[in-house]
N, C-alpha and C positions, 0 to 999 in steps of 0.2 A: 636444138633442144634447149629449151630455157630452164638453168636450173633455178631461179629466186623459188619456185613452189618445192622443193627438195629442201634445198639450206632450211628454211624457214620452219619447216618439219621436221626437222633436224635439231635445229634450233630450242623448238618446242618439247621434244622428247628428252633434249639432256636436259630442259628446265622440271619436269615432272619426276623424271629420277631424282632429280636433287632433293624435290620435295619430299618423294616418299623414304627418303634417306635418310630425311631429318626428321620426319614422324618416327620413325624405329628408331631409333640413337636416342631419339630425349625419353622414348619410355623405356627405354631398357637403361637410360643414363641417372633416370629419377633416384633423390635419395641417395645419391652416389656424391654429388657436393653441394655442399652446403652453403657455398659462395659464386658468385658470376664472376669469373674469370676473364682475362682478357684474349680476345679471339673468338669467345665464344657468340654463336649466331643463335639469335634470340626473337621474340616476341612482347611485348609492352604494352600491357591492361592501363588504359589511365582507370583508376577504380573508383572514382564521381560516375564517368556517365558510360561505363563499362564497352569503352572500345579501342580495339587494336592500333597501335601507331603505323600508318600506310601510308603507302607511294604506288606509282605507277606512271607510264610516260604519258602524261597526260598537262598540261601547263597551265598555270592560271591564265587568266582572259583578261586581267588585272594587274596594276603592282609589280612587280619584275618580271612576270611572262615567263617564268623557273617551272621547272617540276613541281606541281601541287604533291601536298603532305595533307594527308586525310586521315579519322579513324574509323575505322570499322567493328562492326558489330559478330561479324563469322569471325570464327576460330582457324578455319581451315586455309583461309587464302594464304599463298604462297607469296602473295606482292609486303607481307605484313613481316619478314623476316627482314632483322636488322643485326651488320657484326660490328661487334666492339673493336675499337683498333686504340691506339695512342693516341695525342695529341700531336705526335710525330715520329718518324720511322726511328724505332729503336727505345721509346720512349715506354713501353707497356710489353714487357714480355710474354709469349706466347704459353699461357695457361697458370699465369700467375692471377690471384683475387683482386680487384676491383677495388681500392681502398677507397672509404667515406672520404670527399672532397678533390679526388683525384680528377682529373680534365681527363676527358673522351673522344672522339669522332665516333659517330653510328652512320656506316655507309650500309644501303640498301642494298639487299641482295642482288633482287634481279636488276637492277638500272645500274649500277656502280655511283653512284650518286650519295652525296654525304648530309645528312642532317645538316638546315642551316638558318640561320635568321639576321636582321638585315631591316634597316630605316626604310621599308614600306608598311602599307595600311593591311593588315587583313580585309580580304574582300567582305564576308559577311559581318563579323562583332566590331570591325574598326579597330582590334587592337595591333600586335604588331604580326607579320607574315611571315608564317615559318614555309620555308621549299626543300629541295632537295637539288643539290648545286654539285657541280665537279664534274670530271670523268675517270673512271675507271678508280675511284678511291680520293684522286688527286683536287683538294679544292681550295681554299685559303683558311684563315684563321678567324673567319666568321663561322666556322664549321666544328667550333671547339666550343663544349659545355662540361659544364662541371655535375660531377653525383653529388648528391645532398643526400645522405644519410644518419645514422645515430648512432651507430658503433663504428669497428673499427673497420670495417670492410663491409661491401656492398653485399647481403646478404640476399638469396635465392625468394625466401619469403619478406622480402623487407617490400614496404611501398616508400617509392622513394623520388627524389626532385631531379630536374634536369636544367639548370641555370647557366643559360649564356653567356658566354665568357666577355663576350665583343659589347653586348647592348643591354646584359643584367637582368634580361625577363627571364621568367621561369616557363617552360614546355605548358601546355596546357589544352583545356577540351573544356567548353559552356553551355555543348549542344546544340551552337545554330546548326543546320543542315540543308544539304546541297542539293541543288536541281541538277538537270539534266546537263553534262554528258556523267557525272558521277553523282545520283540524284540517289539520296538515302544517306551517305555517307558524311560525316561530321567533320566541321574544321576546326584542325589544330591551329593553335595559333600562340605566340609569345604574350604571358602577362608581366606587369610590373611588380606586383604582391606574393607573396606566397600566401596560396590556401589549400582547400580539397579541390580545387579544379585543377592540379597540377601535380595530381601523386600517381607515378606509376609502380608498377608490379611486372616482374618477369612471368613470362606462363611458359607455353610449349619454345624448346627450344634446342642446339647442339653445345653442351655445356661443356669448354677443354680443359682436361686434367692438366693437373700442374706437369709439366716434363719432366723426365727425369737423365735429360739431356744438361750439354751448357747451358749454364745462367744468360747466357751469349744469344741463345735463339730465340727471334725476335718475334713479333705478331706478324700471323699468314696475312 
């Protein structure tokens, strides 16, 4: 008896509770904080050309041959949630706020894979290649960006900048868009300037309350 068609179903089934886990928890958590905390597992509107920040095991064909980072247009995909962690273990306590300027990792839900960027060419605009790099969380310090904001903490409704720490571009979205095998979908890619092609927004997402644990307990 072979089981790969079981696991895989398996597989698939705890990825869809999770999903529907996290729809219930952000609407019943709305209104509830008023800041993005760290740990919290999120969603990111670039709000120029209104699409989700995405991944999937899918590679570029180009350029470092990494996990493509795409945006999308649906609300509902699950490939589109991102958790905030530190810049390193212990560095960002588990349901403390997000402070303007603070360094980040955003590892992808489903892949364990970490936001990342890196001296290649974006395949379509030529500017710089943003992927999704690491395993299970773990990747280097090309995987570290800073919040750009205007007060003192990353606020829930803020639109706000995501500036690489390694190579100094800012997160961004211009609207070239992709053929086929992820054809529709827009690439993210690193710029050099700040503008509006580079401001994100939290939308749906699992926002964690501050503890009321030790100051000690660190991000999940």
């Amino acid at each position: 008896m072979k089981l790969y068609p079981v696991l895989a179903e398996l597989w698939l089934f705890k990825r869809l509770i999770l999903f529907v886990f996290c729809v219930i928890v952000q609407s019943e958590a709305s209104g509830e904080l008023s800041y993005v905390t760290c740990g919290s597992l999120v969603k990111l509107l670039n709000t120029r050309h209104n699409v989700r920040l995405h991944s999937h095991d899918v590679k570029y064909g180009s350029g470092s041959g990494q996990q493509s980072v795409t945006g999308v247009e649906a609300s509902d995909d699950a490939n589109s949630y991102w958790r905030i962690r530190g810049k390193s273990v212990g560095s960002c306590q588990r349901g403390v706020p997000i402070k303007c300027g603070q360094t980040v990792r955003l590892t992808h839900m489903n892949t364990g894979r970490n936001l990342h960027s890196h001296h290649f060419v974006s395949p379509l605009s030529g500017n710089q290649e943003v992927s999704a790099f690491g395993e299970n969380g773990d990747g280097d310090d090309l995987d570290v960006w800073t919040v750009q904001c205007s007060g003192i903490y990353w606020e829930r409704d803020d639109a706000v900048r995501f500036k690489h720490i390694g190579t100094e571009v800012y997160l961004s979205v211009t609207g070239e868009q992709y053929g086929h095998p992820i054809r529709g979908q827009k690439e993210v890619h690193g710029m050099q300037g700040a503008n509006h092609n580079n401001y994100w927004k939290v939308m749906e997402g699992v926002f964690i309350k501050p503890s009321s644990e030790s100051p000690n307990h660190d991000e999940l």
